[in-house]
C-alpha positions, 0 to 999 in steps of 0.5 A, spaced: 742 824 699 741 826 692 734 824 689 737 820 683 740 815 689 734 812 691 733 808 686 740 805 687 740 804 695 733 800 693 736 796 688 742 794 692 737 793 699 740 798 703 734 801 703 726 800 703 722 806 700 724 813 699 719 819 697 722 825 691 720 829 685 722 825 678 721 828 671 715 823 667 722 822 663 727 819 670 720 815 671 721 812 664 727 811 664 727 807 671 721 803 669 725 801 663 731 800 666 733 792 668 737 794 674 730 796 677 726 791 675 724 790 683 722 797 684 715 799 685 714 806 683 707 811 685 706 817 682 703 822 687 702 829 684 705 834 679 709 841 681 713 845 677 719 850 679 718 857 681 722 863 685 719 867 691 720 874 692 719 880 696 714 884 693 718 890 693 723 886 689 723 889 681 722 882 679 715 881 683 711 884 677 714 879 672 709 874 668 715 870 668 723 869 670 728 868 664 735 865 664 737 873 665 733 874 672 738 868 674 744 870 672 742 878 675 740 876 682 742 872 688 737 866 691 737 864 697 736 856 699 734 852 705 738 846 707 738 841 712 743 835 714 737 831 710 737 835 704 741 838 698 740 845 694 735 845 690 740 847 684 745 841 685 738 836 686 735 838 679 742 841 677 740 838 668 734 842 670 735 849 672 739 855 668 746 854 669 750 860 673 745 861 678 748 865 684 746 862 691 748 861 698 744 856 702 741 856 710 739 852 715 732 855 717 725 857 713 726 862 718 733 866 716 730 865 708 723 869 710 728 874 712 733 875 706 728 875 701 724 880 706 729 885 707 735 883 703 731 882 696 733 876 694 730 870 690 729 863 693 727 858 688 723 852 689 718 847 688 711 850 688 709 844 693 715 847 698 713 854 697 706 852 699 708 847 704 714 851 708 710 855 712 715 859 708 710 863 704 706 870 705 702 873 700 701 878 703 708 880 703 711 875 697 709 874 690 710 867 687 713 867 680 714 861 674 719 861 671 719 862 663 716 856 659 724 855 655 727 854 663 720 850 665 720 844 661 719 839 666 714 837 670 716 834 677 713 828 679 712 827 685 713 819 687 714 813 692 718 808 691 719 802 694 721 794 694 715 790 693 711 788 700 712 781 700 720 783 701 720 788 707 718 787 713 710 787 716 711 794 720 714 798 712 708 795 709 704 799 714 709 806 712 707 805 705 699 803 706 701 811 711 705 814 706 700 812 700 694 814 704 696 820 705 700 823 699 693 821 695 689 824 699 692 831 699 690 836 694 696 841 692 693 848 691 694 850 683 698 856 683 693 861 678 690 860 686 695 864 689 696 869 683 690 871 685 691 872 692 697 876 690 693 881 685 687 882 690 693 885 695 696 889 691 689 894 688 
């Protein structure tokens, strides 16, 4: 499912709670909006984009990548029956003409960037998480400041408690204990990680 659909199947019921990453502005623009009076949103942390590249690639040097890095090079994304390609979920927030093909593992991923010197664009909680990334091997690079305008928020939203079931108030309570108890590394973390690889 898109991510700007959660909102929607929570209004009309169909579903109870749902986990994504929003702009403060789509946050905004949902508590304003009436339709979505009835939804609850908790915001959890803040991440922004940025591209994972193979320390041989000649971007892996860079400060930052521009719109022109985007349209030189070829990403790969990794994709799942429950997930969308980063550029078609955030498509208002990426450069546009992004060459990308899409696969099914982190694994596969690992490889193409590795040993076919492609870039991967994602999510700095993703890269963190995914098991995806090794410094030692991979550089993470942030993207100029005119292509990262927007934090990402990452939050919760659901129907009020008194109108789900005992056992989804329960998921809340889980999902909110553990989102506000984990602590995203700062990438400036890692950079430095990378610059003690490379001396």
């Amino acid at each position: 499912r898109h991510r700007l659909e959660i909102p929607v199947l929570l209004a009309q019921h169909v579903a109870n709670v749902g986990i994504a990453f929003f702009t403060m502005k789509e946050v905004d623009d949902m508590a304003s909006n009436p339709k979505y009076a009835d939804i609850l949103v908790t915001p959890f942390f803040r991440t922004r984009f940025c591209v994972l590249a193979s320390r041989e690639h000649p971007v892996a040097k860079r400060g930052c990548l521009t719109l022109e890095d985007f349209q030189n090079n070829l990403f790969c994304d990794q994709v799942t029956c429950s997930t969308a390609r980063p550029d078609t979920q955030y498509e208002s927030l990426l450069p546009k003409k992004m060459q990308s093909i899409s696969v099914n593992s982190y694994a596969i991923m690992k490889r193409l960037l590795l040993e076919k010197n492609m870039l991967s664009l994602a999510t700095w909680y993703t890269i963190c998480n995914s098991g995806l990334y090794d410094p030692e091997k991979m550089v993470a690079i942030p993207l100029s400041p005119d292509l990262a305008k927007d934090e990402l928020c990452l939050c919760m939203l659901h129907r009020p408690e008194q109108k789900v079931r005992y056992q989804e108030r329960i998921l809340f309570t889980c999902i909110d204990s553990y989102f506000k108890n984990y602590i995203l590394p700062p990438m400036e973390d890692f950079r430095h990680v990378e610059k003690e690889v490379q001396k």
